[in-house]
N, C-alpha and C positions, 0 to 999 in steps of 0.2 A: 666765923664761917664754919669749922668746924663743932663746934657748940650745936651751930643751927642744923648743918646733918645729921647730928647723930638725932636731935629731938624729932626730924623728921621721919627719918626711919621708926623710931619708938613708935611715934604718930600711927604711920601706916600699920606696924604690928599692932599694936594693940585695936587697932579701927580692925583687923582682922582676924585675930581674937574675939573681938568684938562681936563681927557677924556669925561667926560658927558658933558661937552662945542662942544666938540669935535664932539660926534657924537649927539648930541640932547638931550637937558636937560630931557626928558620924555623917554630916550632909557637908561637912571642911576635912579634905584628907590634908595629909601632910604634902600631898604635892601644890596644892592650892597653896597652904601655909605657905613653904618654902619659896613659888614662884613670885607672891604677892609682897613678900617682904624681901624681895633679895635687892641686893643695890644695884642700881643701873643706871644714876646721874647723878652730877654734881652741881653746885650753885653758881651762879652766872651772874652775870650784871645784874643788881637791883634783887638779890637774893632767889632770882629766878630759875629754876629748876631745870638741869641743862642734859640729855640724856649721854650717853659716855658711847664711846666708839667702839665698836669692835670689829677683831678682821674675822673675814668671813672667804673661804676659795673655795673653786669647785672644780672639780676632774673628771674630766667624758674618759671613761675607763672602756666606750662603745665606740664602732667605725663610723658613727651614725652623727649629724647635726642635732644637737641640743637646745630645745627653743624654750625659754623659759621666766618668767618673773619670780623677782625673790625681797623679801623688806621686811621689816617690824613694824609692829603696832602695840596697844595697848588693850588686851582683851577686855580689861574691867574698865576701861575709861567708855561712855557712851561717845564722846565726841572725838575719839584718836582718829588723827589721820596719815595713814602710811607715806612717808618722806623719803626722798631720799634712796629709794627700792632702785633695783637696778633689775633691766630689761635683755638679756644675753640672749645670744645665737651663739652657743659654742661647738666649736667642730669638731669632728672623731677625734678620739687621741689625743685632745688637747686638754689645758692645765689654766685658769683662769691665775693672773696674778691675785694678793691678798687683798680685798676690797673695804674700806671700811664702811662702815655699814651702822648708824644709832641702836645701842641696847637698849631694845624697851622690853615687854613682858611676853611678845614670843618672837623669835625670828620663824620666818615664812619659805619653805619654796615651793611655788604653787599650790598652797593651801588655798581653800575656799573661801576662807571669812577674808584673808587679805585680798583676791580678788574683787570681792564684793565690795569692801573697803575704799577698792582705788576705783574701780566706779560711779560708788556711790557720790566719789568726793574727785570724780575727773575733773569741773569747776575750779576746783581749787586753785589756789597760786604756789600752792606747797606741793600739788600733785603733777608729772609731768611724765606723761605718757610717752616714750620713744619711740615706741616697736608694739603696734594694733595685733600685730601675730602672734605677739607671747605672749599678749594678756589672758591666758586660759589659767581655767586651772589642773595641775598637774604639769607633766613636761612632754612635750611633744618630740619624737625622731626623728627626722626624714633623712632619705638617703637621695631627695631629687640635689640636683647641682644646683647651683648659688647662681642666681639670674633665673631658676624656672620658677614657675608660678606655684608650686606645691613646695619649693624648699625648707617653709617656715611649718608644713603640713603633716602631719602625723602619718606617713608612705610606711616607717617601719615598726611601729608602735606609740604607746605612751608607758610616763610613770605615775602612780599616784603621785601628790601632793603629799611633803613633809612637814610637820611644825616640829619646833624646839621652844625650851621653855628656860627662861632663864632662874636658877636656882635650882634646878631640876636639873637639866641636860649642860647646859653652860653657865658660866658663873661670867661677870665682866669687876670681879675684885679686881681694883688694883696692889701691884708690888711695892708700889711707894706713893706716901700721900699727897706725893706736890706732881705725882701723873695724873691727867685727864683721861685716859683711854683705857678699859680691860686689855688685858695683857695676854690672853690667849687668842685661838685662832679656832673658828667653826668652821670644820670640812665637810664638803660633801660630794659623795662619788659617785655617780651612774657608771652600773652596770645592766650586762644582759641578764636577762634569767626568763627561760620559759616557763616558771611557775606562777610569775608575778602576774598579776594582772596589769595589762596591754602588751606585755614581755617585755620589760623593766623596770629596775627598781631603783632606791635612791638608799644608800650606808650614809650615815653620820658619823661624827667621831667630833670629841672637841680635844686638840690638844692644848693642855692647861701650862701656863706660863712657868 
């Protein structure tokens, strides 16, 4: 089992060495390098490819409702399809518990390609829409009450949409080989700021295990 990861990981680098040869050593930066080869699953039933867990929290640092979608996908796969994303309403002040959440090749909060994504593949049986109001992209505020018809609705602002890249910004190594799950945790914090565009923004941070 082991034998078979590691030749797989070799696989994937070198197929990505591969391509930067291909189209021009200066068209593969080292973030691409890094994101494309980093580990992010293990082997399942049937030598089948299993992506690995990580936790993920997030903290309304604003007075405001937090309406928002958030998941992984696999940028370089053509046929990924976002699983398992999670559809929140969080409210002022408040502090999501740690969620876990599939490491694939980015994690999402309200980025664009992930929305596009869970649309493209709402059909799915793997996709499961909870909440029609956060499906936007980016994060919407509101400060109407819980029961009005604008509560899910952008009344005090929005945030752009953030991505994270595994290998890059988070890593899902594990501490020991007979764990299934990375062992660190992806935060993320909304705050105000009247600089930002829609007047908030979104801090990341990974704290590493």
């Amino acid at each position: 089992m082991m034998i078979s990861a590691i030749r797989n990981n070799s696989r994937k680098a070198a197929l990505t060495i591969g391509a930067c040869l291909v189209t021009g050593i200066f068209a593969c930066s080292p973030t691409a390098l890094f994101n494309n080869t980093a580990a992010r699953s293990d082997f399942g039933a049937g030598g089948i490819p299993v992506p690995r867990a990580i936790q993920v929290g997030f903290i309304n640092n604003t007075p405001f409702r937090a309406i928002f979608t958030a998941g992984s996908y696999e940028q370089l796969d053509n046929d990924t399809v976002p699983a398992n994303f999670v559809q929140i309403r969080l409210e002022g002040n408040a502090t999501t518990a740690q969620i876990p959440q599939p490491c694939q090749g980015t994690y999402s909060l309200g980025g664009a390609e992930l929305i596009r994504l869970i649309e493209l593949n709402r059909n799915s049986p793997a996709v499961n829409i909870t909440d029609e109001a956060a499906l936007i992209v980016g994060v919407n505020f509101s400060g109407a009450p819980l029961g009005d018809p604008l509560e899910a609705e952008p009344t005090e602002g929005t945030a752009v949409g953030r991505d994270s890249l595994v290998g890059v910004d988070f890593t899902c190594v594990r501490t020991d080989i007979r764990q299934v799950t990375g062992t660190g945790l992806l935060l993320y914090t909304f705050e105000q700021d009247a600089t930002a565009p829609g007047g908030f923004r979104i801090d990341f941070s990974f704290v590493a295990p």
